[in-house]
py3Dmol code that shows the C-alpha trace and the ligand (Angstrom):
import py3Dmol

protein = """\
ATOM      1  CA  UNK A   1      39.770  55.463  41.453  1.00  0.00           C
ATOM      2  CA  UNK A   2      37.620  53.266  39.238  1.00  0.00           C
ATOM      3  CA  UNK A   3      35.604  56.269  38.086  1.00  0.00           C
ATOM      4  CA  UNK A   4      38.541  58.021  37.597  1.00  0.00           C
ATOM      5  CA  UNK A   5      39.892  54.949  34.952  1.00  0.00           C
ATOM      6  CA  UNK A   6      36.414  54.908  33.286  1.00  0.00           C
ATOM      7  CA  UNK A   7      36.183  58.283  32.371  1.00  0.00           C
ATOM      8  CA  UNK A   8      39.836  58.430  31.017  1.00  0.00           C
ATOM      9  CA  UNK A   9      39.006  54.918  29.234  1.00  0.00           C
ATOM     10  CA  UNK A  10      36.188  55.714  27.104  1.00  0.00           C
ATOM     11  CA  UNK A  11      35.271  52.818  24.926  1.00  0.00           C
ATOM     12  CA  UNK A  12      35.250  52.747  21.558  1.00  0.00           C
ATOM     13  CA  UNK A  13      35.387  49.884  18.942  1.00  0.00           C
ATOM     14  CA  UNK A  14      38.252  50.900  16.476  1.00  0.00           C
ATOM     15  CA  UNK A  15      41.313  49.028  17.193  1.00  0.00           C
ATOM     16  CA  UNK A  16      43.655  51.953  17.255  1.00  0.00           C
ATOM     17  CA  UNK A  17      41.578  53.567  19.984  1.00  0.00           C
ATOM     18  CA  UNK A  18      41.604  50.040  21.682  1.00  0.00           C
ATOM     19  CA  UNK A  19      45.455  50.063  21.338  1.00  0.00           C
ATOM     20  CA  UNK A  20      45.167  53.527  22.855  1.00  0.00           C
ATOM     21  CA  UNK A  21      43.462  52.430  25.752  1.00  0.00           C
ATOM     22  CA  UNK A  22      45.962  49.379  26.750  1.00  0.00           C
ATOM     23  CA  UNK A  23      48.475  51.976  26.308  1.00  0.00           C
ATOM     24  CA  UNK A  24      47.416  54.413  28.236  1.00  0.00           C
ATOM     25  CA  UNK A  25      46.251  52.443  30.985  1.00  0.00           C
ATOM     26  CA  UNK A  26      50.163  50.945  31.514  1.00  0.00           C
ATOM     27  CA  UNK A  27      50.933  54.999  31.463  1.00  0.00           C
ATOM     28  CA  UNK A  28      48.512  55.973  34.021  1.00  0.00           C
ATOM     29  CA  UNK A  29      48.859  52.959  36.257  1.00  0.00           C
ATOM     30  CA  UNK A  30      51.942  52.093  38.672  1.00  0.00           C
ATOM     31  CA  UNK A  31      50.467  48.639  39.241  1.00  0.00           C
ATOM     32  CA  UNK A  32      50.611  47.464  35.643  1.00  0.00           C
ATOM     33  CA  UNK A  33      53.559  47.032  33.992  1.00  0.00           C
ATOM     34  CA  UNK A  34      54.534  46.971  29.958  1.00  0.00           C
ATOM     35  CA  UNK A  35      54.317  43.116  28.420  1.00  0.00           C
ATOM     36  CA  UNK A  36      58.284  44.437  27.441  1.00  0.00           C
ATOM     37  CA  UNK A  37      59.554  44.550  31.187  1.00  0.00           C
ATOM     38  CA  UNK A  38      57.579  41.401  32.075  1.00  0.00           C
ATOM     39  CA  UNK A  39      59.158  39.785  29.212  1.00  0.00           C
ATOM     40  CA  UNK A  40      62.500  41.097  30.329  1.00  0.00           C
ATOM     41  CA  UNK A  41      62.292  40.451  34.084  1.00  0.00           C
ATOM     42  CA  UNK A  42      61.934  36.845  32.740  1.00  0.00           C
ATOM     43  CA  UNK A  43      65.240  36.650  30.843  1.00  0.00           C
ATOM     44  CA  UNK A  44      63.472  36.884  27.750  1.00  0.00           C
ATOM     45  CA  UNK A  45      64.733  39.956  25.684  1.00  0.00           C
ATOM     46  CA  UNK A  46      62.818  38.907  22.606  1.00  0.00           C
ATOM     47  CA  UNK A  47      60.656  36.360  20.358  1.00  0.00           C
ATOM     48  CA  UNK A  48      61.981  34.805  17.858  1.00  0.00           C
ATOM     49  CA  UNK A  49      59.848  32.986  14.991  1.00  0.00           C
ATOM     50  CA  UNK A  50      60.104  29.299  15.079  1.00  0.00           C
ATOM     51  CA  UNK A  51      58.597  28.561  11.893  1.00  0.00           C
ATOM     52  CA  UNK A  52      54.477  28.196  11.232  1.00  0.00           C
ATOM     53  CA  UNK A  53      53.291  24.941  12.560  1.00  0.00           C
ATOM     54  CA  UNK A  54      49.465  26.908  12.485  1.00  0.00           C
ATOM     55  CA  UNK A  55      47.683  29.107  10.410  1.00  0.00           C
ATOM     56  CA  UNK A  56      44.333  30.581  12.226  1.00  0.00           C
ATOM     57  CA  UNK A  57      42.388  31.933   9.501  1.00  0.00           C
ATOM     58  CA  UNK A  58      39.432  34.407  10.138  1.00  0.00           C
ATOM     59  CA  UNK A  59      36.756  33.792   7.817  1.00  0.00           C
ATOM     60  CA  UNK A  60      34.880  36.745   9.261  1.00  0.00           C
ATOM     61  CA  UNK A  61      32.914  38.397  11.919  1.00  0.00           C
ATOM     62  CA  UNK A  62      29.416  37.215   9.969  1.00  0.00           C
ATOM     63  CA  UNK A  63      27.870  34.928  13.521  1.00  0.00           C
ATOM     64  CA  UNK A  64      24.446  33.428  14.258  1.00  0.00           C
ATOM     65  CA  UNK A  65      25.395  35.317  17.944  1.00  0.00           C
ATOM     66  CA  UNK A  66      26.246  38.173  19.416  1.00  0.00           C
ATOM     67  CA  UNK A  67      28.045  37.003  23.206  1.00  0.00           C
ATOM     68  CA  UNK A  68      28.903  39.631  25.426  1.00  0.00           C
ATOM     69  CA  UNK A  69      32.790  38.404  25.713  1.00  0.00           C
ATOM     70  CA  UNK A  70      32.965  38.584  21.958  1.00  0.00           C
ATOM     71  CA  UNK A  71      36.454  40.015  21.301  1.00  0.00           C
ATOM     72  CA  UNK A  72      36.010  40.177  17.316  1.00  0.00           C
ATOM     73  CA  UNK A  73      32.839  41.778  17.734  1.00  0.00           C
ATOM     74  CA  UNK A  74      30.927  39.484  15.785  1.00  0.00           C
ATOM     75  CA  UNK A  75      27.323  38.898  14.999  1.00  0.00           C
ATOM     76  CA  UNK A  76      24.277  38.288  13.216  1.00  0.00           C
ATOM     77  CA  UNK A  77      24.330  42.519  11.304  1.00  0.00           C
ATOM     78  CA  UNK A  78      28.143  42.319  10.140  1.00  0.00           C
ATOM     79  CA  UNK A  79      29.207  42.688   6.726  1.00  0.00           C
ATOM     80  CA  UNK A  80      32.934  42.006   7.019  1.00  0.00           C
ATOM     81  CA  UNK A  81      33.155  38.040   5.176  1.00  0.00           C
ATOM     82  CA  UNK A  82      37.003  37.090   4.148  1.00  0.00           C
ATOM     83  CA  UNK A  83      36.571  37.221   0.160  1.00  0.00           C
ATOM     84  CA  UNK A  84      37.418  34.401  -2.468  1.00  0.00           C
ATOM     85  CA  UNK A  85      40.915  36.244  -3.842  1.00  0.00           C
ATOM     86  CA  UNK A  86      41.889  36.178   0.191  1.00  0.00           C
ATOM     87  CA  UNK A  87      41.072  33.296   0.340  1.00  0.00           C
ATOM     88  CA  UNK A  88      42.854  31.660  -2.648  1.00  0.00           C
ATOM     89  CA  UNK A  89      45.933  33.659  -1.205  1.00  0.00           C
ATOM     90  CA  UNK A  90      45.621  31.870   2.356  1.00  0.00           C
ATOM     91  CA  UNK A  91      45.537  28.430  -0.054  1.00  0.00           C
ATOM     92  CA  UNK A  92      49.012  29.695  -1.723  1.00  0.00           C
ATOM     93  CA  UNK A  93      50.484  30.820   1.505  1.00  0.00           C
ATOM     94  CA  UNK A  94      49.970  27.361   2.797  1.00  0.00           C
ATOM     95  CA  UNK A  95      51.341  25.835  -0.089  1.00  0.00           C
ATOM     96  CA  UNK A  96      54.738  27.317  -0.079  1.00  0.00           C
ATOM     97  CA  UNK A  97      55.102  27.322   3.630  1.00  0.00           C
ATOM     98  CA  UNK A  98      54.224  23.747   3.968  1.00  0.00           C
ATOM     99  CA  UNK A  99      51.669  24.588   6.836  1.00  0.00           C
ATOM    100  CA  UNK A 100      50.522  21.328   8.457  1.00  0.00           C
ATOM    101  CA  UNK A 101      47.419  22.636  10.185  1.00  0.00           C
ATOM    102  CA  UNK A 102      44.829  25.067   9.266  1.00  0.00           C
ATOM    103  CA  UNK A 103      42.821  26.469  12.484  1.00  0.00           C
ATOM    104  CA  UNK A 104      39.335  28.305  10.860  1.00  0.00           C
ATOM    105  CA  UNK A 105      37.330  30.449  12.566  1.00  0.00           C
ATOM    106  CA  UNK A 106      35.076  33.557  12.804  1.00  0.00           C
ATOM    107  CA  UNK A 107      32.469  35.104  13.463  1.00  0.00           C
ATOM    108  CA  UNK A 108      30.781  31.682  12.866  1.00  0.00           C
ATOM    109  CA  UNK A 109      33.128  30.536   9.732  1.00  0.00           C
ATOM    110  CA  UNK A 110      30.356  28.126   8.486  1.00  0.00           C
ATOM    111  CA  UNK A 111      28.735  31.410   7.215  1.00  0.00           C
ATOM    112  CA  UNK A 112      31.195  32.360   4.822  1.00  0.00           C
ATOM    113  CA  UNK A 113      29.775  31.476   1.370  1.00  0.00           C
ATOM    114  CA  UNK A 114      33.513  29.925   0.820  1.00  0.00           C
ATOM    115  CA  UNK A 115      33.430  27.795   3.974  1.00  0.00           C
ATOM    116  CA  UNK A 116      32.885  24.100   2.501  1.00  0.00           C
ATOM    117  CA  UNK A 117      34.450  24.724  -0.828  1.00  0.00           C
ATOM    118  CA  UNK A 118      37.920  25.970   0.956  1.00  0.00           C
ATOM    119  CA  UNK A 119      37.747  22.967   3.369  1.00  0.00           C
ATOM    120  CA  UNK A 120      37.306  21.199   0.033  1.00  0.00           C
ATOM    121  CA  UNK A 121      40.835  22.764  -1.194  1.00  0.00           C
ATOM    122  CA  UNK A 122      42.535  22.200   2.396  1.00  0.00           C
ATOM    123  CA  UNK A 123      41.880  18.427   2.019  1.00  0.00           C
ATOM    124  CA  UNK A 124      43.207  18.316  -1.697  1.00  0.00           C
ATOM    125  CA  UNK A 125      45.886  19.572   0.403  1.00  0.00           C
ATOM    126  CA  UNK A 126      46.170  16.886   2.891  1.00  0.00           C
ATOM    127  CA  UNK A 127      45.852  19.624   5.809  1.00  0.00           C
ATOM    128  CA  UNK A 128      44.876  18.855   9.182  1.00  0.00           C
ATOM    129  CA  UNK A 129      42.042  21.256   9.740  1.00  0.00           C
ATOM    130  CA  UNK A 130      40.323  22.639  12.723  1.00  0.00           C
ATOM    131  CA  UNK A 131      36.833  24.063  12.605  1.00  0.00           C
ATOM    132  CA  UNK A 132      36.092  26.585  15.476  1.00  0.00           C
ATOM    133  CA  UNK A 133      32.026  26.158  16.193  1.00  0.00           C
ATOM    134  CA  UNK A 134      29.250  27.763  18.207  1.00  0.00           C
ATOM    135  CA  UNK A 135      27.218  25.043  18.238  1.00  0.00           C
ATOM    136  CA  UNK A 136      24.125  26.589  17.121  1.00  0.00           C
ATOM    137  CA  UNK A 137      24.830  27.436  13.956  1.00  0.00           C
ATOM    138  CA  UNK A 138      23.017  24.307  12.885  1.00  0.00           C
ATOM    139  CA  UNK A 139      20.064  25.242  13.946  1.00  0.00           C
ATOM    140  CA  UNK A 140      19.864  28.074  11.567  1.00  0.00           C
ATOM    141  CA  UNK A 141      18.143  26.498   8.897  1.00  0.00           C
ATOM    142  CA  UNK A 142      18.285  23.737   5.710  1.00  0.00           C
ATOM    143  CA  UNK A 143      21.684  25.309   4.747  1.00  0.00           C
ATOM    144  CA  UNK A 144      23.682  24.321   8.233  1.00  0.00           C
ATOM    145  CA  UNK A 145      21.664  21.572   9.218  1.00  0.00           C
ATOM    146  CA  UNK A 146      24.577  19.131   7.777  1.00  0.00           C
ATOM    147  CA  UNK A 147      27.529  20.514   9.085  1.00  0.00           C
ATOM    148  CA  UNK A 148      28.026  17.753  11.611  1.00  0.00           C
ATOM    149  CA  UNK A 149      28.006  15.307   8.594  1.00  0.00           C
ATOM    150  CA  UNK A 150      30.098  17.467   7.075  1.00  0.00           C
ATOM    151  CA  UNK A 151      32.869  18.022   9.333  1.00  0.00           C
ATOM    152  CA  UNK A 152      33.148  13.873   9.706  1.00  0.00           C
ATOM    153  CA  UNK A 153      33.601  13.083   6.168  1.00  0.00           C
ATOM    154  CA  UNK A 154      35.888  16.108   6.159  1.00  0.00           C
ATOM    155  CA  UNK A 155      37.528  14.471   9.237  1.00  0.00           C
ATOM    156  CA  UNK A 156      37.959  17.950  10.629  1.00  0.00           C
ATOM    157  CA  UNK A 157      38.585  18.613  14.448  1.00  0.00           C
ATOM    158  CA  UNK A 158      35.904  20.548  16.091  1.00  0.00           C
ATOM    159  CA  UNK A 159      37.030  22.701  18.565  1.00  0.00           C
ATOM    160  CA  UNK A 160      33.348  24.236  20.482  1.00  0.00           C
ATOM    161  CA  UNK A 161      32.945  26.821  22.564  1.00  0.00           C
ATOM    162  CA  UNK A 162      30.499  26.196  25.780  1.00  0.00           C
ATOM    163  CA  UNK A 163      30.834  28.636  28.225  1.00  0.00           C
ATOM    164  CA  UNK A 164      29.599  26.371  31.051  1.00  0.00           C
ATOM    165  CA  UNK A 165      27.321  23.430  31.562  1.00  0.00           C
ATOM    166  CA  UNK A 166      24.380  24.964  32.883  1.00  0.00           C
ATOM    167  CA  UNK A 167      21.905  26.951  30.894  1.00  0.00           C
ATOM    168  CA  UNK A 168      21.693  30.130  33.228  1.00  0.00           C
ATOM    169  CA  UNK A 169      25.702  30.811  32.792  1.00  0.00           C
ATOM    170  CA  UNK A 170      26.157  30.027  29.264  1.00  0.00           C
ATOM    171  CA  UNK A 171      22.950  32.103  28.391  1.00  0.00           C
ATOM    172  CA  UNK A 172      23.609  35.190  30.262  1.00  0.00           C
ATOM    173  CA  UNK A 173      26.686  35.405  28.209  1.00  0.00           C
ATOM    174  CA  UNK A 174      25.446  34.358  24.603  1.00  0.00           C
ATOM    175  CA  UNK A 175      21.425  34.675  24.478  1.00  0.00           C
ATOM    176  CA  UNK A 176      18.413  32.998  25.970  1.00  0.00           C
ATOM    177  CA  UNK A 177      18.106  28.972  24.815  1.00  0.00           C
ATOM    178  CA  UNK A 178      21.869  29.090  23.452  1.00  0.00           C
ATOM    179  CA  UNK A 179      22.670  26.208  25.915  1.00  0.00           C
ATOM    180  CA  UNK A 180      19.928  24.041  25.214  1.00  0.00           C
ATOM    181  CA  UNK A 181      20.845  24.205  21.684  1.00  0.00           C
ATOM    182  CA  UNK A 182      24.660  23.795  22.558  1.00  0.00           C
ATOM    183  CA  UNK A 183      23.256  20.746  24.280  1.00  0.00           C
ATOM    184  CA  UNK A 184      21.399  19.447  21.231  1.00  0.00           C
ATOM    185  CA  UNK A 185      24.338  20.467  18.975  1.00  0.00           C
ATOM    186  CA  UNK A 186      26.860  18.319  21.237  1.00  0.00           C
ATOM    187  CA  UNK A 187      24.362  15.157  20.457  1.00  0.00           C
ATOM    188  CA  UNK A 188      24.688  15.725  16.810  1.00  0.00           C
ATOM    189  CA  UNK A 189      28.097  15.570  16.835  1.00  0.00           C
ATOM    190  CA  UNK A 190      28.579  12.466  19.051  1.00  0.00           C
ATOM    191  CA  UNK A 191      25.651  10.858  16.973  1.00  0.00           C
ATOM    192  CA  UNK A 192      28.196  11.784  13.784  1.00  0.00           C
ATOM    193  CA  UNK A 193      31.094  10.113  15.805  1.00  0.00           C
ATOM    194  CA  UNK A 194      32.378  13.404  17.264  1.00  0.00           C
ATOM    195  CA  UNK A 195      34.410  12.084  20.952  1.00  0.00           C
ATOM    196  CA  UNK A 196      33.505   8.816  20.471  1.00  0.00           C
ATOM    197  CA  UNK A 197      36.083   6.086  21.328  1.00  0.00           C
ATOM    198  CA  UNK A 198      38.133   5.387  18.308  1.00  0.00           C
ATOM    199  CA  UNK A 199      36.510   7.239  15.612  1.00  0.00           C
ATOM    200  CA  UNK A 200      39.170   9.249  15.146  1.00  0.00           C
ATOM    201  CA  UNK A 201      36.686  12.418  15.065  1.00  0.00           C
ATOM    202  CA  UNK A 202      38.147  14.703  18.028  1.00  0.00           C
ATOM    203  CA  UNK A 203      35.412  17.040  19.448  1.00  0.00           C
ATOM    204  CA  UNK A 204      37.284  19.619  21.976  1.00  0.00           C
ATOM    205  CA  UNK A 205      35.713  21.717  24.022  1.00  0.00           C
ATOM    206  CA  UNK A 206      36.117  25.625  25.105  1.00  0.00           C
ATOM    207  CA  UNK A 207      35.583  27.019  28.443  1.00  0.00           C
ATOM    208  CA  UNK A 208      35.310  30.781  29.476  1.00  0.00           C
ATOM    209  CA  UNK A 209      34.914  32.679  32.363  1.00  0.00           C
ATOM    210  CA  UNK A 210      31.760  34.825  32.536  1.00  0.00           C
ATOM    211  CA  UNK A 211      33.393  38.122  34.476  1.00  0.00           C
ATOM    212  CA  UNK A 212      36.290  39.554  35.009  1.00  0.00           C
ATOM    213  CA  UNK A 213      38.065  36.422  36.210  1.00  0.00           C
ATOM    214  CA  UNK A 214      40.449  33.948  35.046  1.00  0.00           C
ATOM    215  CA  UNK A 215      39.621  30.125  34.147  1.00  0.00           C
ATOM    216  CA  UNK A 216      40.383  27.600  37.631  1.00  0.00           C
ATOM    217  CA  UNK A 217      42.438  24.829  36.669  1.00  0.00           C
ATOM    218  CA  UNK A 218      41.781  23.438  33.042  1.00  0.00           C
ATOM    219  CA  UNK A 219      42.092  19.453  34.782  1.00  0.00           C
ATOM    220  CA  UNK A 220      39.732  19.771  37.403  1.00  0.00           C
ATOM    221  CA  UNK A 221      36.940  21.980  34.774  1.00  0.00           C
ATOM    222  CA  UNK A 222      37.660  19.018  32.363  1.00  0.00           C
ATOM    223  CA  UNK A 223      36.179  16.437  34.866  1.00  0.00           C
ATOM    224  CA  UNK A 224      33.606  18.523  36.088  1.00  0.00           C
ATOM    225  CA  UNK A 225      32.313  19.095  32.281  1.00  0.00           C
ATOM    226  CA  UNK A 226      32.739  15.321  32.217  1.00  0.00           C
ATOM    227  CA  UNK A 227      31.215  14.289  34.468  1.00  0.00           C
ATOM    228  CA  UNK A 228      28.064  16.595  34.427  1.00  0.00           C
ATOM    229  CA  UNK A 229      27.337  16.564  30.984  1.00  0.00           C
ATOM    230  CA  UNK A 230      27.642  12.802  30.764  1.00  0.00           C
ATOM    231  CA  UNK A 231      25.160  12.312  33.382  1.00  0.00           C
ATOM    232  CA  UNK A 232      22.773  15.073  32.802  1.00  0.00           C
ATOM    233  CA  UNK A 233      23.032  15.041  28.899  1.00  0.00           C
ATOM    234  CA  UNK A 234      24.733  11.571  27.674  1.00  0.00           C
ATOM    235  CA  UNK A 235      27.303  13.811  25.943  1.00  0.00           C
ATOM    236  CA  UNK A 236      31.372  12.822  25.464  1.00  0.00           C
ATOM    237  CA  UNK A 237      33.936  14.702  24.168  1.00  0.00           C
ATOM    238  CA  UNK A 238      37.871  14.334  24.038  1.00  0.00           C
ATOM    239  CA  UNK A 239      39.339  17.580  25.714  1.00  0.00           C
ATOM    240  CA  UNK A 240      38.194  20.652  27.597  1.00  0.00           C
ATOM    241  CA  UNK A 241      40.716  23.487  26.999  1.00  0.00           C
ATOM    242  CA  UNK A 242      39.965  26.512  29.191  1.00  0.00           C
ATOM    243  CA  UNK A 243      40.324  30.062  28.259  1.00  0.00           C
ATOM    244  CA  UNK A 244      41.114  34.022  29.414  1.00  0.00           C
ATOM    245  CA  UNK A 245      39.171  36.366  27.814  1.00  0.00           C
ATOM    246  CA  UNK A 246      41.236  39.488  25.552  1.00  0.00           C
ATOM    247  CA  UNK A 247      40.442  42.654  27.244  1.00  0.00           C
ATOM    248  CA  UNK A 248      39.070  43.891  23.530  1.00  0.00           C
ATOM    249  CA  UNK A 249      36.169  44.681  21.887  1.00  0.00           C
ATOM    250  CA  UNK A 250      32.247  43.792  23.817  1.00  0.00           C
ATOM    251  CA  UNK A 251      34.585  42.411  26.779  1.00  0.00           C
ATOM    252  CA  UNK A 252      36.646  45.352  27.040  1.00  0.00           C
ATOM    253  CA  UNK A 253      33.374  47.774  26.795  1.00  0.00           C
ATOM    254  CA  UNK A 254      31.862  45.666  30.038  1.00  0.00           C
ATOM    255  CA  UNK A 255      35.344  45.821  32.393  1.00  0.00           C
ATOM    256  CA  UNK A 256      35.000  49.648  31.380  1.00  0.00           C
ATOM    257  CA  UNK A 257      31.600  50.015  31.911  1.00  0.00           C
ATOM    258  CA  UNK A 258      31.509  47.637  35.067  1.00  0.00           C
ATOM    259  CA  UNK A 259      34.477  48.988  36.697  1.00  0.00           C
ATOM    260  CA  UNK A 260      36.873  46.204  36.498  1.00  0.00           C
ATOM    261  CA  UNK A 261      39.014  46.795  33.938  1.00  0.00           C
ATOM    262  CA  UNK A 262      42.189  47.699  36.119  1.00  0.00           C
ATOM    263  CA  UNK A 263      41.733  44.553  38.213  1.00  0.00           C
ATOM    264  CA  UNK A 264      40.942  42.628  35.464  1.00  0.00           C
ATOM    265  CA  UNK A 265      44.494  43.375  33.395  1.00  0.00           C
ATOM    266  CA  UNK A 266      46.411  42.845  36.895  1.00  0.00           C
ATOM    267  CA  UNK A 267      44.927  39.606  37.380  1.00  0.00           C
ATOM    268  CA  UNK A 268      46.375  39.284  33.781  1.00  0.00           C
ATOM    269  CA  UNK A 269      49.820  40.353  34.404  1.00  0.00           C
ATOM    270  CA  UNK A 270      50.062  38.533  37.622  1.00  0.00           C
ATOM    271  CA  UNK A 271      49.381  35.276  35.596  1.00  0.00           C
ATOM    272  CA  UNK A 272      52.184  36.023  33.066  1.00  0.00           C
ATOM    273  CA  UNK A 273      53.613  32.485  32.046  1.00  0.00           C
ATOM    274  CA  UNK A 274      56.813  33.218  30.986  1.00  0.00           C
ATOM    275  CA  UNK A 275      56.676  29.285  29.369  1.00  0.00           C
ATOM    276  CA  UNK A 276      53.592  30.160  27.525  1.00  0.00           C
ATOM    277  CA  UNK A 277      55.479  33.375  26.036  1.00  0.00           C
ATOM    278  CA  UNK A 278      58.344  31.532  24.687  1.00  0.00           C
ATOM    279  CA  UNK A 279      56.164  28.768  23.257  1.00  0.00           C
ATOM    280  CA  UNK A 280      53.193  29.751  21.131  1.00  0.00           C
ATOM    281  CA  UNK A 281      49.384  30.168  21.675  1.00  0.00           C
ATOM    282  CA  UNK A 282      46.433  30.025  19.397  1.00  0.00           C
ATOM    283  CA  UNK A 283      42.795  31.373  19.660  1.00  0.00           C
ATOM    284  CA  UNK A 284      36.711  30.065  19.237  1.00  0.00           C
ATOM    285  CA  UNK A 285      35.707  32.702  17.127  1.00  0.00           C
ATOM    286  CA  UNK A 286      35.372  35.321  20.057  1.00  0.00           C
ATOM    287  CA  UNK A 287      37.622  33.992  22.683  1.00  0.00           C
ATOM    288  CA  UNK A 288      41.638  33.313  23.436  1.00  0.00           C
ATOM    289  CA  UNK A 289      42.909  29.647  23.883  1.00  0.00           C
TER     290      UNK A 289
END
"""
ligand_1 = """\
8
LIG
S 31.967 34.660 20.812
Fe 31.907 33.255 19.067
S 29.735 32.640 18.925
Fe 29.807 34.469 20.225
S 29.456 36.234 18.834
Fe 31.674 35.957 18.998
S 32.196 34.619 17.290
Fe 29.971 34.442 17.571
"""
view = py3Dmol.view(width=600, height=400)
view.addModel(protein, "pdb")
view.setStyle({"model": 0}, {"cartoon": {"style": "trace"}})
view.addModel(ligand_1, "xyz")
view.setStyle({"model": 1}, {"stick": {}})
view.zoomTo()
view.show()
């Protein structure tokens, strides 16, 4: 059967054809159902907009990395950078809407040439502003080097991605010596204040699973990422907010290639929160919060 799905579901990176395949996986399967009828067998017949309380802005697919899971595709060879007269239009769209809270992120969105003068504009603003941030990027020479500094007397949040606190898990998914770097990235940003008690400088962390699984319980990772990286590292942060990884893009090649892509969406439909549906959700450069 798996053989079967793979051959039908041959990947390609184009969204359309990714569209295609979520489509016609719900066609060929009895087991997974359309989001539609979920949404429906929950009493919920539709969304309805409840006005913008976030606006996630990509500033492009440009990254220092290339993780497997990446579900933008990002990486160190792409071209596609969010351009100053988008930009400017994202500044006027928050303007009139009265958006409170501006989430950026990528790619790595330090790399857009435009990075530190739009978080510039967003403070003339008064915005709250969230920086998604691999971690590494400051290690990429004289140009990144400050960000830490930067993002405190910006006051942004920094919301990091770390797929797990040991270096053979969070390497196999984003490179050789990425954690050891995360590691030494996490000290800059406590040295800069960054999840330190009251210095207002909140420094959240992201956890993904590295197969086709979903996250275990975000309260009991928290601790564990506590407690470890306290007393292996001396590294605090505020908040540990786990993730599911989008069957799209690199992660959707591997369930293809590996075989688990029809598991993979049912463990996805079996976890439908109907809650989560009728609230909102928001999303580290490559991953889903
Ligand atoms: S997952 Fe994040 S850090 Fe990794 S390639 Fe994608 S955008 Fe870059």
């Amino acid at each position: 059967m798996k053989d079967e799905y793979h051959k039908i579901l041959e990947f390609n990176s184009d969204p359309e054809s990714q569209l295609k395949i979520l489509e016609e996986v719900t066609r060929i399967s009895d087991r997974v159902p359309f989001f539609k009828e979920k949404l429906t067998a929950s009493g919920l017949t539709e969304f309805k907009p409840a006005g913008i309380q976030v606006l996630q802005i990509n500033l492009g697919n440009l990254c220092n990395q290339a993780c497997k899971h990446c579900h933008v595709n990002a990486g160190p060879a792409k071209t596609e950078i969010m351009d100053l007269k988008t930009l400017k239009q994202c500044l006027e769209a928050i303007r009139n809407h009265r958006i409170p809270l501006v989430d950026i992120t990528g790619g790595a969105p330090e790399m857009n040439p435009d990075f530190r003068w739009f978080v510039g504009e967003l403070r003339k603003l008064d915005k709250k502003v969230i920086v998604r941030c691999n971690l590494t990027i400051f290690f990429e020479g004289a140009k990144y080097n400050d960000l830490p500094a930067f993002y405190a007397d910006n006051g942004l949040e920094v919301v990091a991605s770390l797929p797990f606190y040991s270096a053979d898990r969070t390497d196999n998914m984003r490179g050789k010596g990425v954690f050891e770097k995360s590691v030494q990235g996490l000290r800059l940003l406590n040295e800069n204040g960054y999840g330190q008690k009251d210095s207002g400088l909140m420094l959240n962390l992201v956890y993904n699973p590295s197969g086709a699984f979903l996250s275990a319980s975000q309260k009991l990772l928290e601790d564990e990422f506590r407690h470890i990286l306290f007393d292996r590292y001396g590294i605090e942060f505020n908040n540990l907010f786990t993730i599911n990884n989008m069957p799209v893009s690199r992660f959707l090649d591997y369930l293809l290639r590996s075989g688990n892509y029809i598991a993979y969406i049912e463990h996805l439909v079996n976890a439908f929160n109907p809650v989560a549906a009728a609230g909102s959700g928001s999303s580290c450069g490559g991953s889903i919060v």
